[in-house]
MDTraj code that builds the backbone (N, CA, C; nanometers):
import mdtraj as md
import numpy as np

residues = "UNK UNK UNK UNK UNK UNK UNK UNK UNK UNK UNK UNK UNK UNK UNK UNK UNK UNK UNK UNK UNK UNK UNK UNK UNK UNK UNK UNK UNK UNK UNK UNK UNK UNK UNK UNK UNK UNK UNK UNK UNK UNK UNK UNK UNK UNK UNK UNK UNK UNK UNK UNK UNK UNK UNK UNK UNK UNK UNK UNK UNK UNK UNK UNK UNK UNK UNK".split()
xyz = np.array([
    [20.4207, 10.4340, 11.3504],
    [20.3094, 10.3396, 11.3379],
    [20.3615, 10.1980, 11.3607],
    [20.2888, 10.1222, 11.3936],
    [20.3067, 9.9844, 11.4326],
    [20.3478, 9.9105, 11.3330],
    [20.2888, 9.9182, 11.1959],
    [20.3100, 9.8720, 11.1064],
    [20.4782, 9.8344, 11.0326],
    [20.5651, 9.9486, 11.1141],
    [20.6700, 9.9816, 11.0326],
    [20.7466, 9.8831, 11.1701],
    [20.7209, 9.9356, 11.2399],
    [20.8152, 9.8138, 11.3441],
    [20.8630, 9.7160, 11.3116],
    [21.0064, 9.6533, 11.3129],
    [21.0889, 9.5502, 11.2399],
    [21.0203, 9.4260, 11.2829],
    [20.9506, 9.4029, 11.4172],
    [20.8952, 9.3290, 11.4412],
    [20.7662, 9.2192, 11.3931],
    [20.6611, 9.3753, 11.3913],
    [20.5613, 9.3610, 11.3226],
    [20.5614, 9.3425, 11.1844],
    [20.6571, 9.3419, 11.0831],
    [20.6789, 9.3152, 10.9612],
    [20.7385, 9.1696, 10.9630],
    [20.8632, 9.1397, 11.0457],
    [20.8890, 8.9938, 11.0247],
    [20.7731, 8.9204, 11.0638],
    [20.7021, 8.9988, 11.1565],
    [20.5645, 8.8316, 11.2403],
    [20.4547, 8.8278, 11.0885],
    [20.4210, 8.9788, 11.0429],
    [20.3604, 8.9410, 10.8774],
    [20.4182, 8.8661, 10.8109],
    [20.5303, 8.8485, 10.7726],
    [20.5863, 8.7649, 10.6704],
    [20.6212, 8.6504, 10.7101],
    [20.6606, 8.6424, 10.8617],
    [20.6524, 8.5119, 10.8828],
    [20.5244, 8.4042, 10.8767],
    [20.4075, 8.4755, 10.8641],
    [20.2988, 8.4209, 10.8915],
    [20.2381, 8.3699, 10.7267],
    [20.2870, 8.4329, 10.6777],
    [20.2797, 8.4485, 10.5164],
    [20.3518, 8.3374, 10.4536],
    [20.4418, 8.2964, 10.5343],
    [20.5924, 8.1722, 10.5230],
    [20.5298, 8.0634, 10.5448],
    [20.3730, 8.0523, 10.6238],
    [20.3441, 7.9317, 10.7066],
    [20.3932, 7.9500, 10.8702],
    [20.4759, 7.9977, 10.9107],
    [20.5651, 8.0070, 11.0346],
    [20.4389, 8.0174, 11.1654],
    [20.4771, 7.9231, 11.2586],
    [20.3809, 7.8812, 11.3789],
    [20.4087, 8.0495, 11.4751],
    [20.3089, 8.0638, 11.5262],
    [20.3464, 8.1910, 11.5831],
    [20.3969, 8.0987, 11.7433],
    [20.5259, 8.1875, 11.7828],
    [20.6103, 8.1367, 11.9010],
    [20.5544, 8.2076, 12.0348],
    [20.5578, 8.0944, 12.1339],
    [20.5004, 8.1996, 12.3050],
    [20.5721, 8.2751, 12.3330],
    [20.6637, 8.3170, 12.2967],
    [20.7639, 8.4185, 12.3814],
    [20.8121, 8.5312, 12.2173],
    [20.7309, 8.5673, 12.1324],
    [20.7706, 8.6777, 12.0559],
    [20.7097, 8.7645, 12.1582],
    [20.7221, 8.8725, 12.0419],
    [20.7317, 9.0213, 12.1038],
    [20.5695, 9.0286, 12.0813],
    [20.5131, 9.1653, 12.1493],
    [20.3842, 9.2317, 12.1184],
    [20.3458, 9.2421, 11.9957],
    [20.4574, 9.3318, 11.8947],
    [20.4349, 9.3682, 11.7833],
    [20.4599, 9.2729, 11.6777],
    [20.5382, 9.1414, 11.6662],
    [20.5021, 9.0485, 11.6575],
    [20.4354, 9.0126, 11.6119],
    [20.3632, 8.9573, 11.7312],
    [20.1976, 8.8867, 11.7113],
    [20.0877, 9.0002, 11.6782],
    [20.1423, 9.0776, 11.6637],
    [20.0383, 9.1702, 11.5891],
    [20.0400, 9.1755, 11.4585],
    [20.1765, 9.1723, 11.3875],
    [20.1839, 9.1827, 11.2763],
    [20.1198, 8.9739, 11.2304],
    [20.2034, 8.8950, 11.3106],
    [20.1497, 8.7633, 11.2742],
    [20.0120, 8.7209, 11.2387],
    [19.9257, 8.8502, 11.3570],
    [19.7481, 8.7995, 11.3458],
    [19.7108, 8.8752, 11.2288],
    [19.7658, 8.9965, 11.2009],
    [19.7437, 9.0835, 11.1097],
    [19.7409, 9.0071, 10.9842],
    [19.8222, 8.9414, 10.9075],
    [19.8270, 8.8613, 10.7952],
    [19.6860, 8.7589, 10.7907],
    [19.6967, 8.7060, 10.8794],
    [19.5868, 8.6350, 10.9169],
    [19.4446, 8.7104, 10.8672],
    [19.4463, 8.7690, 10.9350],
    [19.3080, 8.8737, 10.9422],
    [19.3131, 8.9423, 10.7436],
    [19.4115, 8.9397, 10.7134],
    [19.4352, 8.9947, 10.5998],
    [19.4013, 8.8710, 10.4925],
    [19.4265, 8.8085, 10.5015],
    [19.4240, 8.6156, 10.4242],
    [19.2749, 8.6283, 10.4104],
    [19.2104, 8.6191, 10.5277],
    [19.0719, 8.5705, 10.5572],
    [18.9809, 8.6574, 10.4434],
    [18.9971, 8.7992, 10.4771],
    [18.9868, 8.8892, 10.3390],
    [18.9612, 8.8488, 10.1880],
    [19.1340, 8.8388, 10.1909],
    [19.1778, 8.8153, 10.0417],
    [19.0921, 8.6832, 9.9953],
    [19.0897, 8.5698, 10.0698],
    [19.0440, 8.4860, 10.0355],
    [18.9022, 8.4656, 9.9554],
    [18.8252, 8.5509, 10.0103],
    [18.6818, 8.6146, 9.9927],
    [18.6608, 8.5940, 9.8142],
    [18.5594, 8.5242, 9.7745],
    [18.4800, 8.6098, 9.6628],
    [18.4844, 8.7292, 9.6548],
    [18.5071, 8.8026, 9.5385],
    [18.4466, 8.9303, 9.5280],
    [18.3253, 8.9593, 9.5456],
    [18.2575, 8.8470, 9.5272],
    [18.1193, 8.8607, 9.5682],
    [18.0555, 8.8846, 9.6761],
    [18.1195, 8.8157, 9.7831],
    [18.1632, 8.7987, 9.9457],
    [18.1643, 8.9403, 10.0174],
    [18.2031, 9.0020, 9.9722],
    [18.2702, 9.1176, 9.9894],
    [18.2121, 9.2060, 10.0533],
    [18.1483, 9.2512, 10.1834],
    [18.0486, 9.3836, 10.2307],
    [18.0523, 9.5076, 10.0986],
    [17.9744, 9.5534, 10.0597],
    [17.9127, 9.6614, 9.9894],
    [18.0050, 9.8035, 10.0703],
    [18.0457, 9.7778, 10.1688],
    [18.0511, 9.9139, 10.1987],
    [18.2243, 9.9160, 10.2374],
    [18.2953, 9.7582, 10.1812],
    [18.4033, 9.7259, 10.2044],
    [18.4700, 9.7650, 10.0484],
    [18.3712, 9.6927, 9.9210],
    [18.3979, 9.7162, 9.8158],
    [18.4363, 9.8542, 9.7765],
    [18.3106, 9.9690, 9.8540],
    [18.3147, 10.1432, 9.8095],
    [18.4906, 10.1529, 9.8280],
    [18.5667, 10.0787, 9.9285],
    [18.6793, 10.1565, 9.9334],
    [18.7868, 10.1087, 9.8321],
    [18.7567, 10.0442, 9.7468],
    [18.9061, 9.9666, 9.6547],
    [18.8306, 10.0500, 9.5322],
    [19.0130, 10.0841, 9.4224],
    [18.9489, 10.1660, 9.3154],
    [18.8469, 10.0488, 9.2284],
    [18.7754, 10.1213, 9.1239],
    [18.7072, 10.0250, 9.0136],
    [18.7287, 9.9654, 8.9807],
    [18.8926, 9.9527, 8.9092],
    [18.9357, 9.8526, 8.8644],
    [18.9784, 9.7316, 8.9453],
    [18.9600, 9.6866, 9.0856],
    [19.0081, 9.6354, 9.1915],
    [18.9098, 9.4819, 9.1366],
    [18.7689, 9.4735, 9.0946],
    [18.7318, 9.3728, 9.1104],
    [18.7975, 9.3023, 8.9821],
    [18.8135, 9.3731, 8.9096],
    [18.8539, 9.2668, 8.7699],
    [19.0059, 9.2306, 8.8246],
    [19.1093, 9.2286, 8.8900],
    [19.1742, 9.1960, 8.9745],
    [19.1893, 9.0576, 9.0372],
    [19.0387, 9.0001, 9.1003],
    [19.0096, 8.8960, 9.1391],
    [18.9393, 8.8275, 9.0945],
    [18.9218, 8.8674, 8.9857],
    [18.8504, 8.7756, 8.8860],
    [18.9542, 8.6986, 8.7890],
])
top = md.Topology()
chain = top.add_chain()
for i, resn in enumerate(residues, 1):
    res = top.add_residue(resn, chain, resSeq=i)
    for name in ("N", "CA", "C"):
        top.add_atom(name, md.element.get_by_symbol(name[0]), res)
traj = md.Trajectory(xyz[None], top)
């Protein structure tokens, strides 16, 4: 899986660091870099925010979490 790629894990954490994404990384990379991104935008969310059908998938105890 893509996920596990050494690549795609440093461009997550680099992105997580603040770190500018560079023109010349790799594919997996900038996949993992946008991935955080896309993941932030998420997290960031109200619980309230949250699609109904996004919430069904986190256990019960998930909203008291972000509260």
């Amino acid at each position: 899986m893509i996920q596990q790629h050494p690549h795609y894990h440093e461009g997550f954490f680099d992105a997580a660091d603040g770190e500018p994404l560079f023109d010349d990384c790799s594919p997996e990379y900038k996949a993992g870099w946008l991935a955080y991104h896309e993941c932030r935008a998420v997290f960031d969310k109200q619980w309230e925010d949250v699609p109904a059908e996004l919430k069904a998938k986190f256990p019960e105890h998930y909203a008291r979490v972000l509260h």
